[in-house]
N, C-alpha and C positions, 0 to 999 in steps of 0.2 A: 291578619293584622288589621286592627281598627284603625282608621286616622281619629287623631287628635279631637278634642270638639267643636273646636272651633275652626278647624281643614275640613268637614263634612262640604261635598260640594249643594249645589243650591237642587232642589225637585225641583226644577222644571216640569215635568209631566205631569205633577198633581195641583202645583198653582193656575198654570194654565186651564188647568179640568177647570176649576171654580172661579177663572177671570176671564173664560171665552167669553162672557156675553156682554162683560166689559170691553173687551180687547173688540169684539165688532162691532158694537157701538159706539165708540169715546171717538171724537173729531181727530183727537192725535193721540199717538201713543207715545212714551217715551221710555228709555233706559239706558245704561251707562257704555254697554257696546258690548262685545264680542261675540261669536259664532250662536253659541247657545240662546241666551237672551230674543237675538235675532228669527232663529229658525225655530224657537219653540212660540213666540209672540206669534211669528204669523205675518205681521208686518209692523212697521216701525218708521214713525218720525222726524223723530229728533235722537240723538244718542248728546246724554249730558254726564259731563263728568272735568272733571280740573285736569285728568292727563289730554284731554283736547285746548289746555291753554296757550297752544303755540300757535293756534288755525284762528283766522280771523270767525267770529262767531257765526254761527250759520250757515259755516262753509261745507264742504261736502268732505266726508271722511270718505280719505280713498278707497279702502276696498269694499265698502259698500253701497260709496254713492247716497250717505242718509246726511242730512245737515248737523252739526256740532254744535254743543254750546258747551262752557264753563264757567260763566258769568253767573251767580243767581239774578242780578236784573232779566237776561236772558227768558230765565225759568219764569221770574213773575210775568212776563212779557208773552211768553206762550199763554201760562193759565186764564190773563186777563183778555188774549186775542181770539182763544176757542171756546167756545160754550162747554166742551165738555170734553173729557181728558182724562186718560189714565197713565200713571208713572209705575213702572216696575223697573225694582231693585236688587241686585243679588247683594244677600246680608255681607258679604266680603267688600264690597265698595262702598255701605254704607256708613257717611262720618268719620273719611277719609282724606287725607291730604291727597291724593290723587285720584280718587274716584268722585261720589256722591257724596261734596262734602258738607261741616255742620251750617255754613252758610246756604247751602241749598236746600237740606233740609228745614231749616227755619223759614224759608220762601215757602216751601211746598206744606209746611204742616200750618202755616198761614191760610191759605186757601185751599186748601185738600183736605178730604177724610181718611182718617188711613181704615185698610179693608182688612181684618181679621183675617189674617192668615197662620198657621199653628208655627211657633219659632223653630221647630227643626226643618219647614222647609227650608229656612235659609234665604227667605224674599222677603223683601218690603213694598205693600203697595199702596195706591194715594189716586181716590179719583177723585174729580171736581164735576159738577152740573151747572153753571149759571143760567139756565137756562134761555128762552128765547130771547131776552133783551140784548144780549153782547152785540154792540155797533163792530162795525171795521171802521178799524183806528188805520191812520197812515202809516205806524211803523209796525204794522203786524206784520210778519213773513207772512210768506206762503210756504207752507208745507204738506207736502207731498210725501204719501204710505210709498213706502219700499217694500215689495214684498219678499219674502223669505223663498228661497229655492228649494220647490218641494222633492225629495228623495225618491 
C-alpha cells in the first residue's frame, strides 16, 4: 500500500547528505520541531512554527529545551541578529496555519535563498550569509545549539 502523494513522509537522510555542510557551519539552525527534524539536523536552535503561539517567544519547548518562536518579527529578528543561518522545513508544515506559516515564509524568502532540494524529499530549505559586518543589536537573543541524542 502506497500513501497518498501528499502523506509521503520527508527524506531526512538524503537532505541532511547535501545540507551537512550547511547544517555545521550556519551560526543558527532552525526548524518547526519534532523528533525527526531534530536528530537528523544534528543540532538545532530555534524550533519556529504558529503551534508554539501559546509560549512566550524564545521560550524553551519543553521536551527539548530549544527556544520557540511563532512570531515572523521573531524569524526576521534571528536572520538580522546571525550572520549566517540555515532554516529547514518539512514540506507538511510548510504554509500552514499551524506550522511554518505563509507570514513566515514571506520573512524568510525576504532574506534567505532557498537551496534546491528535489520536491519528493518533502523539505524546504533557506540559508542566509551577511556576512562579517552583523553588529549585536540589544534585542538579539542568545541562542544556544541543542544537540540531538546520538543512538
Amino acid at each position: 500500500n502506497e500513501r497518498p502523494r501528499g502523506m509521503n513522509p520527508p527524506q531526512w537522510d538524503r537532505a541532511v547528505s547535501r545540507l551537512q555542510p550547511l547544517i555545521d557551519s550556519a551560526d543558527v539552525v532552525v526548524t518547526t520541531g519534532g523528533a525527526p527534524p531534530f536528530y537528523y539536523l544534528g543540532r538545532v536552535h530555534v524550533l519556529a512554527a504558529e503551534y508554539f503561539s501559546h509560549q512566550s517567544e524564545f521560550s524553551d519547548a519543553r521536551r527539548l529545551g530549544v527556544p520557540t518562536i511563532s512570531a515572523p518579527a521573531s524569524l526576521d529578528q534571528i536572520i538580522r541578529c546571525n550572520e549566517s543561518g540555515l532554516v529547514v522545513i518539512p514540506g507538511g508544515h510548510w504554509g500552514n496555519d499551524w506550522g511554518f506559516t505563509e507570514e513566515m515564509i514571506e520573512v524568510l524568502q525576504a532574506s534567505a535563498q532557498p537551496i534546491d532540494l528535489p520536491e519528493e524529499w518533502r523539505i524546504r530549505a533557506y540559508t542566509w550569509a551577511h556576512g562579517a559586518d552583523v553588529r549585536e543589536e540589544a534585542d538579539c537573543p542568545v541562542l544556544e545549539a541543542r544537540q540531538a541524542p546520538r543512538l
